[in-house]
C-alpha positions as CSV (number, residue, x, y, z in Angstrom):
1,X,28.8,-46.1,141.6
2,X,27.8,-47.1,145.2
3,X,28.8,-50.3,147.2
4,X,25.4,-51.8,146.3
5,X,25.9,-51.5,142.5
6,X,29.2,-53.6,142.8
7,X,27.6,-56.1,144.7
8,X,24.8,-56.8,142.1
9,X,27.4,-56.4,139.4
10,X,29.9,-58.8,140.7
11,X,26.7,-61.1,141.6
12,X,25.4,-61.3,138.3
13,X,28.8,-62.3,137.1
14,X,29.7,-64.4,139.4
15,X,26.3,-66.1,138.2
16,X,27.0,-66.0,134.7
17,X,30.6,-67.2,135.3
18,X,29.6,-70.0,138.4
19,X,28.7,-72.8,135.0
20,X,31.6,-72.7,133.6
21,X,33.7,-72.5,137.0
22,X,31.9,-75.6,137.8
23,X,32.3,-77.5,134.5
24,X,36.0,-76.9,134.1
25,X,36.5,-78.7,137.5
26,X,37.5,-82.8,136.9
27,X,36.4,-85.0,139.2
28,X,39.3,-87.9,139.5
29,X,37.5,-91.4,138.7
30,X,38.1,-94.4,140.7
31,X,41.3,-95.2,139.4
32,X,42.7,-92.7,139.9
33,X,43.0,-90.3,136.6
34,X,40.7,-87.6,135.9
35,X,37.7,-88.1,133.7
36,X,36.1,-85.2,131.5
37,X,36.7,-84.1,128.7
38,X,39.7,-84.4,127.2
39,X,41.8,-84.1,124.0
40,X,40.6,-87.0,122.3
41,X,37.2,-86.0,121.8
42,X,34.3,-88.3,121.2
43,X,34.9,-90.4,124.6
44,X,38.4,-90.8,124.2
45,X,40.3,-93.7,122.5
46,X,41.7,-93.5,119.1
47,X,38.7,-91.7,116.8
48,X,39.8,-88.1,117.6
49,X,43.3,-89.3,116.0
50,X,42.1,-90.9,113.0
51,X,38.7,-89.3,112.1
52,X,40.6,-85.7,112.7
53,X,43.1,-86.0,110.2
54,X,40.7,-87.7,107.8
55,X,38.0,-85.2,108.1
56,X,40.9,-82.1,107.4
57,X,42.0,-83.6,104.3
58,X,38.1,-84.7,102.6
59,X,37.7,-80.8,103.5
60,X,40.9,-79.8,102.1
61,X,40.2,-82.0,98.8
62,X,36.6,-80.7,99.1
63,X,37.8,-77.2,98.4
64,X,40.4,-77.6,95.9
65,X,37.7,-79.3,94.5
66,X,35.4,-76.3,94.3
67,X,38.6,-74.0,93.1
68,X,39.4,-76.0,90.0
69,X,35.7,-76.1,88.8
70,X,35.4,-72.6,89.6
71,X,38.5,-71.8,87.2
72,X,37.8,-74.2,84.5
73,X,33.9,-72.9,84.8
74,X,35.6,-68.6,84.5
75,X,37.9,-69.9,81.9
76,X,35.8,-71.7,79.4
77,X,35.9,-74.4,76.7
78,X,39.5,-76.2,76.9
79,X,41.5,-75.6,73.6
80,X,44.1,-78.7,73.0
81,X,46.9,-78.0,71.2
82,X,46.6,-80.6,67.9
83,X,46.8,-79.2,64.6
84,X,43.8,-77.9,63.3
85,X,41.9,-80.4,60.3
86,X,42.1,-79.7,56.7
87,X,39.4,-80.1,54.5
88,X,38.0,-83.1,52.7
89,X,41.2,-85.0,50.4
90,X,42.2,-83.6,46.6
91,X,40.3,-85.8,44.4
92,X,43.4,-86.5,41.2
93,X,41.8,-86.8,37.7
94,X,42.2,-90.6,38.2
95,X,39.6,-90.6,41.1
96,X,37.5,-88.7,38.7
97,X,37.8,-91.0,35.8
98,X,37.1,-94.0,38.1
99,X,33.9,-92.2,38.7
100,X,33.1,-91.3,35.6
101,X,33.7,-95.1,34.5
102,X,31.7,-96.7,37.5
103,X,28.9,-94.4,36.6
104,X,28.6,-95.2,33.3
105,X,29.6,-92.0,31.4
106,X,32.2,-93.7,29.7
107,X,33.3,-97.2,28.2
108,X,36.0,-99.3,29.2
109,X,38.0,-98.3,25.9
110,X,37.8,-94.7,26.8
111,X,38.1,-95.6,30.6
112,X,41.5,-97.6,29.3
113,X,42.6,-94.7,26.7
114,X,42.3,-91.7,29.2
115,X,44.0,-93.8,32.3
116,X,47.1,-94.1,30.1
117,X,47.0,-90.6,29.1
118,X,47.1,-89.6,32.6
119,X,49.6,-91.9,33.5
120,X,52.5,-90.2,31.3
């Protein structure tokens, strides 16, 4: 490469490069401290302290968020752990004669007669 190929090279990126030279310089203000930007963010003052941190943990609760219903959603229906249900209740032949009597198949005499025989 010949001395004029250097030149243009190193021109160009001292062109590219001459920006950001330029923008990283701080200018000190009046009083005395330098002005640009700093760590604070947002014009400095107290928002970079409290809107960072709050901002990191609706993300992080934004994406344990999406990793539980992703898990629940793979794993399908919950299943609890209480007993399963029996069937309807044993109807005893008292329940039946009840009905029979409320129904009118039988008379109170033979309601009375059968409820004793049941009963011993």
């Amino acid at each position: 490469m010949n001395r004029a190929s250097w030149l243009t090279v190193s021109a160009a990126a001292g062109g590219a490069l001459a920006p950001h030279w330029l923008s990283a310089q701080q200018l000190p203000s009046p009083g005395g401290w330098a002005c640009g930007p700093g760590m604070m963010g947002w014009g400095g003052g107290w928002s970079g302290m409290i809107f960072g941190p709050l901002i990191m943990v609706l993300v992080l609760a934004a994406v344990i968020s999406v990793v539980v219903l992703l898990v629940r959603w793979f794993a399908g229906p919950w299943h609890s752990f209480e007993p399963p249900r029996q069937g309807p209740p044993v109807r005893t032949p008292l329940d039946i004669l009840k009905e029979r009597y409320a129904r009118g198949d039988i008379n109170k005499e033979e309601f009375e007669q059968r409820r004793r025989d049941l009963s011993e």
